[in-house]
N, C-alpha and C positions, 0 to 999 in steps of 0.2 A: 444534729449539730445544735449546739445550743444558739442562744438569742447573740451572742457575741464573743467569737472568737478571743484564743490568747496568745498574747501580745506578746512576746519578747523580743527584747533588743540587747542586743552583742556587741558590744564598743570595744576598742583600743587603737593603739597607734599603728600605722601599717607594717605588713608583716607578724602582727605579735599571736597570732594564730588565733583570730576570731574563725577563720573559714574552717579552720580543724575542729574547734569546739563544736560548729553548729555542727558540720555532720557526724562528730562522735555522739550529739544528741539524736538527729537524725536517724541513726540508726536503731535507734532502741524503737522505733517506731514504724508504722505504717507507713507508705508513700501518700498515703490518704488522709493520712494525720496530719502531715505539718506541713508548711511551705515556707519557703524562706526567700527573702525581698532582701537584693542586693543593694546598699547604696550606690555603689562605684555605678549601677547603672543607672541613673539617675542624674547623670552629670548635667550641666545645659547644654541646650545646642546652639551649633555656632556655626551652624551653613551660612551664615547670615556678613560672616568673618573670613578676609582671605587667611590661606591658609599658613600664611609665616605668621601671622597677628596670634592665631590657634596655637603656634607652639610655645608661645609665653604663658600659657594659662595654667595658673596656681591649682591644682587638682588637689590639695590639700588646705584650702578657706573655705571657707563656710559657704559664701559666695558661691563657688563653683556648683552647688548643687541646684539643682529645682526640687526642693522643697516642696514650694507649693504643690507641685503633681504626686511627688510619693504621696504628699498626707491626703490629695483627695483617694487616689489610688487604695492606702489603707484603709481610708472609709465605706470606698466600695466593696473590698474584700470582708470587711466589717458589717456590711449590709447585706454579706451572703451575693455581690455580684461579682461576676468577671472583669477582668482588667486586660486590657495590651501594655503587657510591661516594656518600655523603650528596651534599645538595645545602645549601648555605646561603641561605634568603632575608635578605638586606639592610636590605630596607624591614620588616620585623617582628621581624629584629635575635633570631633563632633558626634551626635548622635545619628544612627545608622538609621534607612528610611523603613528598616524592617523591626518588627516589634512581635513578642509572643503573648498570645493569647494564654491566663494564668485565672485558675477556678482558686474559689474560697474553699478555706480547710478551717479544721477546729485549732490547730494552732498555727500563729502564723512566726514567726521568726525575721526580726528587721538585721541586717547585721551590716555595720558602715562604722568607721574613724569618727564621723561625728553625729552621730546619732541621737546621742545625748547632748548636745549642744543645743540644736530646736526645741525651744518647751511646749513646742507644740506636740511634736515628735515623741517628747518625754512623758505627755498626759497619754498619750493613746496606748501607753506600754506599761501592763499588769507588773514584768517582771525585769529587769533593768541590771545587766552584766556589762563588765568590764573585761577585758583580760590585758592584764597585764605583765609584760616581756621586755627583759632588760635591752636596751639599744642595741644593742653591738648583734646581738640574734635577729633583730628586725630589719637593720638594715643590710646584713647578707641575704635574711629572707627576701628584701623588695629585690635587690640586682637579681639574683638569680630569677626571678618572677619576669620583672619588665624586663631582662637580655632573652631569657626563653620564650614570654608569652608574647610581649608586646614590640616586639622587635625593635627593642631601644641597645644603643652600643655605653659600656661600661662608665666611658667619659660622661653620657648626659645623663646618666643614671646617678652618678656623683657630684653631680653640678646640680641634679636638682634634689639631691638630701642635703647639700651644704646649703642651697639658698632658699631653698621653700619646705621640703619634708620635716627636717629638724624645729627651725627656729614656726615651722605651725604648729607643730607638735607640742611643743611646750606652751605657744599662747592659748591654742585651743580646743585639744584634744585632752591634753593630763587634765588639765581644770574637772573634767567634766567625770573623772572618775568619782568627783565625791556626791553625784547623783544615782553611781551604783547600789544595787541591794547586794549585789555580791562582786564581788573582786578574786578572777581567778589569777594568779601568776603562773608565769609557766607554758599556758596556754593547754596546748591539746594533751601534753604530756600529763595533764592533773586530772589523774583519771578517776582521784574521791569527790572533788568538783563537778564532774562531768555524770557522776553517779546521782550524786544529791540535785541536780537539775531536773534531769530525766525523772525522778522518783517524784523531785516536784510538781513537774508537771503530769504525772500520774496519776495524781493524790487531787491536780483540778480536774482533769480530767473523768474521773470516778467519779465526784462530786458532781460534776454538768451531767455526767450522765440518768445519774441518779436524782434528779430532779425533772428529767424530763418523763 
C-alpha cells in the first residue's frame, strides 16, 4: 500500500444513484482494494434529545452530519489505521451504540449528498464525482427506499421532500456539483462513466504500485 491512499468522493442529490455507481466501481476490483465510507452514517447523535424533538431533524443540512468525526476517521484510514465506523439507527432517529470495526485499503471511496460541501472534505479527495439524476427518478428512488428500508409511511416520506429534501437540495447540494472533476448523469446506468473511472483508478493504482 502506498504512503496514501485514494480518495474519491461520489456526491449527488438523494436517490440519484451514487450507491449504484460506487459499487459498479466496486466491482471491477478487489474486496481488498477499496472501501467505501458512507456519509448517511455519520449523522449526529441525538441520545441526548427526546425522541419527538429527533423526528424534526433536517437529515439533509449540512448541520445534520458530524463532520468533524468522518474527516478524523479519513485521517486515520489515511495513516493506514483502523477506525469504528458509527452506525446510524433510522427508526430511533439517533446513532446506534453499536459500531464496525473498518481496516485501511488502497482506495478508499467517500460517497454522501454533501460531500462536496466541506472544503475540508473536498481537500482530502484526489478525485471528486458527482452524479447527477433528474428529480422525478430521485424522488421515486427515496420513497421506495425509506417505505422499504427505513420503515417510513408514504405521507412522511412526501412531507419531508416537500419541506426539507427539495428546497436543500437546491441551496446545498446542486451548488456543489461545480466542485466535481466529473459529472455523471444518469447515475449507474452510465456505463462509459463508470468505465473511465475504474480505468482511472487503475492507471493510479499501477503507478503506486510501481513506485514502491
Amino acid at each position: 500500500m502506498r504512503d496514501k491512499p485514494v480518495v474519491i468522493g461520489v456526491a449527488g442529490g438523494s436517490g440519484s444513484g451514487k450507491t449504484t455507481v460506487t459499487r459498479s466501481i466496486c466491482k471491477r476490483f478487489s474486496d481488498k482494494t477499496i472501501l467505501v465510507i458512507e456519509q448517511d452514517y455519520y449523522y449526529k447523535d441525538q441520545s441526548h434529545l427526546p425522541f419527538e424533538e429527533r423526528l424534526n431533524t433536517n437529515y439533509d443540512h449540512p448541520l445534520a452530519f458530524d463532520n468533524d468525526l468522518l474527516i478524523d476517521h479519513l485521517n486515520y484510514l489515511m495513516n493506514k489505521e483502523s477506525i469504528e465506523k458509527p452506525i446510524y439507527d433510522y427508526k430511533m432517529h439517533t446513532r446506534s451504540e453499536e459500531s464496525v470495526v473498518v481496516e485501511p485499503k488502497e482506495v478508499i471511496i467517500l460517497e454522501g449528498i454533501l460531500i462536496l460541501e466541506d472544503p475540508r472534505l473536498v481537500d482530502l479527495m484526489d478525485i471528486k464525482v458527482f452524479v447527477d439524476t433528474d428529480a422525478d427518478i430521485r424522488i421515486i428512488r427515496r420513497m421506495m427506499r425509506d417505505i422499504k428500508d427505513r420503515g417510513r409511511s408514504l405521507d412522511s416520506v412526501i412531507d419531508q421532500y416537500v419541506n426539507n429534501v427539495r428546497p436543500m437540495h437546491l441551496q446545498f447540494v446542486e451548488p456543489t456539483k461545480r466542485y466535481a472533476d466529473i459529472i455523471i448523469p444518469e447515475g449507474g446506468q452510465n456505463h462509459v462513466a463508470i468505465d473511465i473511472m475504474a480505468t482511472k483508478i487503475e492507471n493510479i493504482l499501477a503507478k503506486n504500485h510501481t513506485k514502491q
